[in-house]
RODRENTOR-949653 format. One line per field, with one value per residue (C-alpha): residue number from 1; residue in one letter; y, x, z. Coordinates in nm, 2 decimals, always signed. Last residue first. Layout:
BEGIN
n = c(NUM/...)
res = c(A/...)
yy = c(Y/...)
xx = c(X/...)
zz = c(Z/...)
***
This chain:
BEGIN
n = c(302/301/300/299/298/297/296/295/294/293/292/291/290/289/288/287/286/285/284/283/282/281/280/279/278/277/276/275/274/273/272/271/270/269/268/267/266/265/264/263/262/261/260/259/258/257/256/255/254/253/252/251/250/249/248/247/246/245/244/243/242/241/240/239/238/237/236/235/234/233/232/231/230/229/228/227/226/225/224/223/222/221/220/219/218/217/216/215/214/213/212/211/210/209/208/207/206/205/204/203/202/201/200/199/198/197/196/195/194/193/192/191/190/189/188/187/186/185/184/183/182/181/180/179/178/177/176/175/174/173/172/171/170/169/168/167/166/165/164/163/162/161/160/159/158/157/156/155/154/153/152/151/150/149/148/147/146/145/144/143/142/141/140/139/138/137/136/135/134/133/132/131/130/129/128/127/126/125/124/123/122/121/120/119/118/117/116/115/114/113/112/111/110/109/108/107/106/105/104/103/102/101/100/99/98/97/96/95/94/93/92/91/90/89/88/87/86/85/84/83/82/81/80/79/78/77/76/75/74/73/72/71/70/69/68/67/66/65/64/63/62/61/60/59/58/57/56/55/54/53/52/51/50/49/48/47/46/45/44/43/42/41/40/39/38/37/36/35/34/33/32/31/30/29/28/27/26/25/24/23/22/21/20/19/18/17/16/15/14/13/12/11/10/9/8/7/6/5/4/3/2/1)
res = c(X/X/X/X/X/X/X/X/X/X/X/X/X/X/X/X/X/X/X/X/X/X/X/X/X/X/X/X/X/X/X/X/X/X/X/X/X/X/X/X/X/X/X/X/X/X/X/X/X/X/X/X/X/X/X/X/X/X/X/X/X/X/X/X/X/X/X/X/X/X/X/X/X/X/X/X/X/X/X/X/X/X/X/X/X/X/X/X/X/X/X/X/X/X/X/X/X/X/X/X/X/X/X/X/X/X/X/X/X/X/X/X/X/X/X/X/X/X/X/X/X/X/X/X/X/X/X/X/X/X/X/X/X/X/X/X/X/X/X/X/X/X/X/X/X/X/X/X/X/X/X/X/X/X/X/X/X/X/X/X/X/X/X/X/X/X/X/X/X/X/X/X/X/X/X/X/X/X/X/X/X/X/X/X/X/X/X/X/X/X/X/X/X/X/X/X/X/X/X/X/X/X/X/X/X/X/X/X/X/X/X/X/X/X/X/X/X/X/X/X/X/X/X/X/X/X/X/X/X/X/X/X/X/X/X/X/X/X/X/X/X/X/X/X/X/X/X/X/X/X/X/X/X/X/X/X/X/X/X/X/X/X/X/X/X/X/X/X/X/X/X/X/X/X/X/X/X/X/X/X/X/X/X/X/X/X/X/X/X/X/X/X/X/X/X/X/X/X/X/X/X/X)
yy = c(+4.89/+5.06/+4.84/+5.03/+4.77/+4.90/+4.61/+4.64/+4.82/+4.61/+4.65/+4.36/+4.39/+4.40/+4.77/+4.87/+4.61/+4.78/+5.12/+5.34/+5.67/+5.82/+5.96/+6.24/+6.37/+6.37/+6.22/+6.25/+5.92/+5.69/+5.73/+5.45/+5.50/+5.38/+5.37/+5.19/+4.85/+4.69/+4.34/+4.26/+3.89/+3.75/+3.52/+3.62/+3.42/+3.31/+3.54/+3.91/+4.04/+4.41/+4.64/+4.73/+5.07/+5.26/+5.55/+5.57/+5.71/+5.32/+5.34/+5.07/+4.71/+4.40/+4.07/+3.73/+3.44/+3.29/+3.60/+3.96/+4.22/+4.59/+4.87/+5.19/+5.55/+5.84/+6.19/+6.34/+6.43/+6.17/+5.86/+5.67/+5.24/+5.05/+4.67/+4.42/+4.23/+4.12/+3.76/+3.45/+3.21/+2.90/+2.73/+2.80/+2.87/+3.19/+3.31/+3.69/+3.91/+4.29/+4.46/+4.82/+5.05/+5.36/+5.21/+5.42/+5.33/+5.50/+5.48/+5.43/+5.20/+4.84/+4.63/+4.45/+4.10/+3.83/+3.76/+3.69/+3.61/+3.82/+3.64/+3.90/+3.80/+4.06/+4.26/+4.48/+4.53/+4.80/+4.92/+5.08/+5.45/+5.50/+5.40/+5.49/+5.71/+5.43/+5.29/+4.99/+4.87/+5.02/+4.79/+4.50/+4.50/+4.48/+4.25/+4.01/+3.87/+4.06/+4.02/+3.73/+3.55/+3.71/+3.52/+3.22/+3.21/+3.31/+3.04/+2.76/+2.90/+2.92/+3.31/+3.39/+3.75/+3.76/+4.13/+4.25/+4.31/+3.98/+4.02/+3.80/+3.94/+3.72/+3.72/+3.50/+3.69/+4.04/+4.23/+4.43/+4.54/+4.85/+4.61/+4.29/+4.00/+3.89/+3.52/+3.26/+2.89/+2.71/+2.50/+2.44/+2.80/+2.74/+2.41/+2.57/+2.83/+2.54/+2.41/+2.70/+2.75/+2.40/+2.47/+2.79/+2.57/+2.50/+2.86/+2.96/+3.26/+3.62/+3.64/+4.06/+4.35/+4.73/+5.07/+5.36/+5.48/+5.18/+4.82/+4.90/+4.55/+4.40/+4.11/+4.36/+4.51/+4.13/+4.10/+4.41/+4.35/+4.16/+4.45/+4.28/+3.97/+3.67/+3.83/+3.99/+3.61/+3.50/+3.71/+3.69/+3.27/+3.30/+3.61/+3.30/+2.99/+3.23/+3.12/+2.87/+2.64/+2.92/+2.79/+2.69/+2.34/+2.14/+1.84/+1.97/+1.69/+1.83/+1.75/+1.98/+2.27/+2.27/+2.29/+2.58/+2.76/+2.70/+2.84/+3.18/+3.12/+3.10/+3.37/+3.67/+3.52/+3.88/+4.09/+3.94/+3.97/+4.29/+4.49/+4.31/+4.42/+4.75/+4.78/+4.73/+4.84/+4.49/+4.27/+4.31/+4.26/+3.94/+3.83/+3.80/+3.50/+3.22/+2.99/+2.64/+2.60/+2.81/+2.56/+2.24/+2.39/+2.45/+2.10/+2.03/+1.90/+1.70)
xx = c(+6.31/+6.62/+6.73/+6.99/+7.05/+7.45/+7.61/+8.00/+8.28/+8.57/+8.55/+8.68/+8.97/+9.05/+9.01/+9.28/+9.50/+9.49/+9.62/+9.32/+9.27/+8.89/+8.71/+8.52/+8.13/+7.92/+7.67/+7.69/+7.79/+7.53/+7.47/+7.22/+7.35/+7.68/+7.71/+7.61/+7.60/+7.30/+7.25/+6.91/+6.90/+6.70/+6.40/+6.23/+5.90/+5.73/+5.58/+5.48/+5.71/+5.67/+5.94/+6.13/+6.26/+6.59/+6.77/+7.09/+7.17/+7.21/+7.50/+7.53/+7.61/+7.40/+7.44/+7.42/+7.34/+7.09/+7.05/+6.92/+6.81/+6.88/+6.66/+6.83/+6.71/+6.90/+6.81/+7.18/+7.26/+7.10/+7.10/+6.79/+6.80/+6.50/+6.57/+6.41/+6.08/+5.95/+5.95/+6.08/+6.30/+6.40/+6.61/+6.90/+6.84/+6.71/+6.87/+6.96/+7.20/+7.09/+7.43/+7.32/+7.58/+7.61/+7.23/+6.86/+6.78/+6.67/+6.34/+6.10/+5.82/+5.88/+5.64/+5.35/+5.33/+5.06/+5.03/+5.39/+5.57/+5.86/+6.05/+6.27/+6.53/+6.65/+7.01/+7.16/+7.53/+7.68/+8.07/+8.01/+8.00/+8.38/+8.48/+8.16/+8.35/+8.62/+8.31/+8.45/+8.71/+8.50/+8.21/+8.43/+8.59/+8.23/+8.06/+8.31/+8.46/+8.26/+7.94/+7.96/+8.09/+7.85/+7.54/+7.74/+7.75/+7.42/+7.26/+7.47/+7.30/+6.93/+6.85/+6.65/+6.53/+6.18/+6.33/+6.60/+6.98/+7.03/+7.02/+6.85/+6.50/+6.26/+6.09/+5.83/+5.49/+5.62/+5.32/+5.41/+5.76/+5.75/+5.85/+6.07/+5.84/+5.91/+6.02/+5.79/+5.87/+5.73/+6.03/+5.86/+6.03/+6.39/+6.36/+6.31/+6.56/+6.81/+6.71/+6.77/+7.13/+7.22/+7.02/+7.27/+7.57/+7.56/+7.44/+7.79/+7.71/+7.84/+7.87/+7.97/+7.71/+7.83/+7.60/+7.76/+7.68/+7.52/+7.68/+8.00/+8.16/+8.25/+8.52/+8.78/+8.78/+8.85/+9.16/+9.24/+9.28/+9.63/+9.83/+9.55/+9.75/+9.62/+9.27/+9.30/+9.40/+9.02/+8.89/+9.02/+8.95/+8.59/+8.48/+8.65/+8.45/+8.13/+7.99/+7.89/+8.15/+8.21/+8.01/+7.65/+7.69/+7.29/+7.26/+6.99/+6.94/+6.61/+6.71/+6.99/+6.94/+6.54/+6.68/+6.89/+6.64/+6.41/+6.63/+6.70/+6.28/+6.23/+6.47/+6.35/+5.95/+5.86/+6.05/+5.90/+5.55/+5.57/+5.67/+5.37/+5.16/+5.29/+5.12/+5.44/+5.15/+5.31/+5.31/+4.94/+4.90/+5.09/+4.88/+5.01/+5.15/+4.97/+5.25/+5.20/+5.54/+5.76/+5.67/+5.72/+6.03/+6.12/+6.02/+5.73/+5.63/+5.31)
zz = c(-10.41/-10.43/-10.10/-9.86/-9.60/-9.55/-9.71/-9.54/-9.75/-9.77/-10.15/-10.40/-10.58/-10.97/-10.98/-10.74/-10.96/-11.24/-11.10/-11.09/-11.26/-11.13/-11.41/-11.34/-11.41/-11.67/-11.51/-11.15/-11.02/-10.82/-10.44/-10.30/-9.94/-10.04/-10.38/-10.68/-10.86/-11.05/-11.15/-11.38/-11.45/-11.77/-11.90/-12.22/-12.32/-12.63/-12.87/-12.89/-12.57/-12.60/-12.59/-12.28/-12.25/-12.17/-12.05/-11.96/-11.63/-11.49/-11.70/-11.95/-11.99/-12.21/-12.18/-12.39/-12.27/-12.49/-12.77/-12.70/-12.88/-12.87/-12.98/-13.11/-13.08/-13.10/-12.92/-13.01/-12.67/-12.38/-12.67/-12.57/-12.58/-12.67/-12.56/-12.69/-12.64/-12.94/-13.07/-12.84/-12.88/-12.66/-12.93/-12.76/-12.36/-12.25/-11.95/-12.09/-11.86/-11.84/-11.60/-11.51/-11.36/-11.12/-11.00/-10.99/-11.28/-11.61/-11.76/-12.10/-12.00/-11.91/-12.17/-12.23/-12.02/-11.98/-12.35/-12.44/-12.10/-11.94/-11.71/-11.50/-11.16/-10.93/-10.81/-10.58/-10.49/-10.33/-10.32/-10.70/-10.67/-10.55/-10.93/-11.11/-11.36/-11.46/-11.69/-11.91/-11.71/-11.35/-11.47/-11.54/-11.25/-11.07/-11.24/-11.30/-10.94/-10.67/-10.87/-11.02/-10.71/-10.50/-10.68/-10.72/-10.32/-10.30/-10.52/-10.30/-10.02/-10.04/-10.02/-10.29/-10.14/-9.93/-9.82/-10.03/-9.87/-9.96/-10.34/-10.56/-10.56/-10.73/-11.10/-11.24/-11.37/-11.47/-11.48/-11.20/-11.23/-11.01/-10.68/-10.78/-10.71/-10.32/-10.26/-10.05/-10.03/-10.31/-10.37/-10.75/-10.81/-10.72/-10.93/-11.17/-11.09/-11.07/-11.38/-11.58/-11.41/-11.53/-11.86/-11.94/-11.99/-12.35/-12.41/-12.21/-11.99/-12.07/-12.44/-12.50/-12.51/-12.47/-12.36/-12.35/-12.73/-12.89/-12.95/-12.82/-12.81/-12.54/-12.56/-12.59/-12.24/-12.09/-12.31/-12.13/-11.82/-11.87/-11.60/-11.35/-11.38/-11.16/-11.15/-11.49/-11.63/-11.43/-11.60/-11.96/-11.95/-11.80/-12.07/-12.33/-12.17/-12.11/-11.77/-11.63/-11.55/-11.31/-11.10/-11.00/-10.96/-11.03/-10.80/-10.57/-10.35/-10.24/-9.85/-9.79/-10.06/-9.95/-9.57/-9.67/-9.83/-9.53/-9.25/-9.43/-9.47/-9.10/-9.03/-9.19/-9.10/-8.88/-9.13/-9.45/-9.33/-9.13/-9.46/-9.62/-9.33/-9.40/-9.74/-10.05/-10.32/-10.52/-10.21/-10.17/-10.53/-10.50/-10.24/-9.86/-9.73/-9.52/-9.43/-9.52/-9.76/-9.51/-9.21/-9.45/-9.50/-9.11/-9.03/-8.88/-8.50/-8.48)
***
């Protein structure tokens, strides 16, 4: 009896998580070898689930929404989106990114992401974290259905990036790649994310916990690079954090509950990032408010 192409994803034998963890070649094979099958699935699951949730820009924060999309009409107006982040610790900012009251629609969605039960790839180096997924399509076993994609590139394109060059005008040039996974840290499964910096010009840490979905532990232990300083950040249902990838940073231990986020980095072609320290590149408002016609070039960080 003939399948369909979900139904196909759903039986496939796939490898273990520890397999895809140590990357072995037959892992490598795995994702190559069934590229198209699960592209194919995605959008079958979209189809015929009836997925009802909108992911637009509904979604987001209704005064970060407002300043945007005013830059995007008005670039010379940028900076009402500049003073919805506040400097919380040197380089690093936090503003309201998605609306609490909107945050179950994207919940639900990645529910219903993860009952599809087609394959997606844990974020490599990340190993006790129990329900994360590349979101990028330069990643192998990425989410690819559709309608995720298209928000997926929205907020990239259309906040990320603009907003990244406002606050940072260093990265200009070091920002035409995109790259980005999903984290769900649990209390009692997870520890923590060792002190690090990434390998991206700029790091954008969103929180998806809705209101009411607390958790204890697990913030975020920033490093000052010159006077040694030490300040851990929490987060609240929506909320985001912003910093150079250079800056380094820890996750704290989860103690209670669970912590769901995105992680969205930006950098250069090739993987290039900005030397620290390094120039500021002038740009008239509205070469910052565009979007590059620089192709994906494959480059995954891992």
């Amino acid at each position: 009896m003939q399948t369909n192409v979900l139904d196909r994803a759903r039986a496939i034998e796939r490898p273990t998580r520890d397999e895809m963890l140590q990357r072995t070649f037959s892992v490598q094979q795995f994702w190559s070898q069934n590229k198209d099958l699960f592209k194919d699935a995605w959008k079958e699951w979209e189809d015929s689930t009836g997925q009802t949730a909108v992911l637009d820009s509904s979604l987001y924060d209704p005064k970060l929404r407002a300043a945007v999309e005013q830059a995007w009409e008005d670039p010379t107006k940028e900076g009402a989106v500049k003073d919805l982040w506040e400097e919380v610790f040197p380089g690093v900012y936090k503003t309201q990114f998605f609306d609490p009251d909107r945050l179950d629609v994207l919940r639900d969605y990645l529910e219903g992401v993860a009952d599809a039960d087609i394959p997606l790839r844990p974020p490599y180096g990340i190993s006790l974290n129990r329900g994360g997924a590349m979101l990028d399509e330069r990643s192998e076993g990425h989410l690819g259905a559709p309608n995720f994609q298209t928000f997926y590139r929205g907020l990239m394109d259309a906040y990320m990036r603009p907003i990244s060059r406002l606050l940072f005008p260093d990265i200009v040039g070091y920002d035409t790649q995109t790259f980005g996974f999903s984290i769900q840290w649990q209390a009692n499964a997870d520890t923590s994310l060792r002190a690090h910096t990434d390998a991206s010009s700029v790091t954008l840490n969103i929180n998806l916990n809705l209101p009411g979905e607390d958790f204890s532990g697990s913030g975020v232990r920033f490093v000052d690079r010159d006077t040694r300083q030490v300040s851990e950040l929490t987060f609240a249902p929506g909320t985001a954090l912003i910093h150079h990838g250079s800056v380094a940073h820890e996750s704290m231990p989860i103690t209670e509950g669970e912590r769901s986020n995105f992680v969205l980095w930006l950098y250069g072609d090739d993987g290039q990032v900005p030397r620290f320290g390094g120039s500021e590149t002038k740009l008239d408002p509205r070469a910052r408010w565009s979007v590059p016609t620089t192709k994906g070039d494959g480059f995954a960080p891992f």
